[in-house]
C-alpha positions as CSV (number, residue, x, y, z in Angstrom):
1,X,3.1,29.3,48.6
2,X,1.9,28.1,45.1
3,X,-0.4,30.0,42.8
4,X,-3.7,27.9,42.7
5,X,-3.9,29.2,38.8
6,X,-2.2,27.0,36.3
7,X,0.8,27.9,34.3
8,X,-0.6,29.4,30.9
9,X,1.2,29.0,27.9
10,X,1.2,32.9,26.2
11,X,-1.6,32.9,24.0
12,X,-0.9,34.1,20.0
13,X,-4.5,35.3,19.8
14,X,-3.4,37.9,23.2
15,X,-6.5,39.9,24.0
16,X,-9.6,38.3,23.0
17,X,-12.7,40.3,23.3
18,X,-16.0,39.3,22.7
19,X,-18.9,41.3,22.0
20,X,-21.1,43.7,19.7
21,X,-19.9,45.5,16.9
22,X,-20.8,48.8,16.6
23,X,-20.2,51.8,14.4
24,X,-18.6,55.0,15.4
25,X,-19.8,58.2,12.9
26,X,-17.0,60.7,14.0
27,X,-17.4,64.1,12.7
28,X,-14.0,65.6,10.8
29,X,-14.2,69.1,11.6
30,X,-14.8,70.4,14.8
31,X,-18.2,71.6,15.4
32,X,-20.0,73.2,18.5
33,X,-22.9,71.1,17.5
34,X,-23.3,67.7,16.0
35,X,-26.2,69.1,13.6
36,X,-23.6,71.1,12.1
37,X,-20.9,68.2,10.8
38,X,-21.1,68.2,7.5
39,X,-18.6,65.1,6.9
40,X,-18.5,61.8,9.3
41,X,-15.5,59.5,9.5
42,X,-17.6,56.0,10.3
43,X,-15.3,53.3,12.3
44,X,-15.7,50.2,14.0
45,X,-17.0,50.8,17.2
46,X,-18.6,50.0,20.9
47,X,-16.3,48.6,23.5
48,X,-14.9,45.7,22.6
49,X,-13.7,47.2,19.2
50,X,-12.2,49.7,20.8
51,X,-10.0,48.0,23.0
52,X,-8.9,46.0,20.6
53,X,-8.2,49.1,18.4
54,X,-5.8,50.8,21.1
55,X,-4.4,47.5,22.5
56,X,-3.8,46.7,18.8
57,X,-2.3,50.7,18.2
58,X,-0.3,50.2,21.2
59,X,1.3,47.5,19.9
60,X,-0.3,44.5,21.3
61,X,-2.0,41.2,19.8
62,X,-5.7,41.6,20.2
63,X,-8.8,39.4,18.4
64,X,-12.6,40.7,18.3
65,X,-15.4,37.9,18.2
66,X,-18.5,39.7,17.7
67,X,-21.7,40.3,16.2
68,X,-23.3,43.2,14.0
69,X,-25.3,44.3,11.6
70,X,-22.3,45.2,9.2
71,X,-21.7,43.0,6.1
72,X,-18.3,44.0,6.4
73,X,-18.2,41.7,9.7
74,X,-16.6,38.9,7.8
75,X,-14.2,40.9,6.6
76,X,-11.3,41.5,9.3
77,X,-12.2,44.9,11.0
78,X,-8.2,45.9,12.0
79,X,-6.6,44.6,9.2
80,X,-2.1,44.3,9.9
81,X,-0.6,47.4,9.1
């Protein structure tokens, strides 16, 4: 039996997510509450980035199209390491 899906050529772009660009404020010291953070890490965020992040971490080729309120959008958000 024959897949009804066309053969795909491997794509160099891999994961391609599209969606909104958020920011993650992650506090660096552990707290009990959030009130008491004095110090936040801030990091691309919402779903999207974050796949890409850990696809991207693990390894893998992954590309983010997305909108934000960030200038820094049109910069590249997970620069190669």
């Amino acid at each position: 039996m024959t897949s009804p899906l066309p053969d795909l050529a491997p794509s160099p772009v891999g994961l391609l997510a599209i969606g909104e660009l958020l920011i993650d404020a992650i506090s660096t010291q552990f707290v009990a509450d959030l009130s008491e953070a004095t110090t936040l890490r801030v990091v691309a965020g919402g779903s999207p980035a974050n796949l890409c992040r850990f696809v991207r971490g693990d390894g893998g080729a992954a590309t983010l199209v997305a909108a934000g309120a960030l200038r820094a959008c049109a910069t590249p958000v997970f620069p190669d390491a």
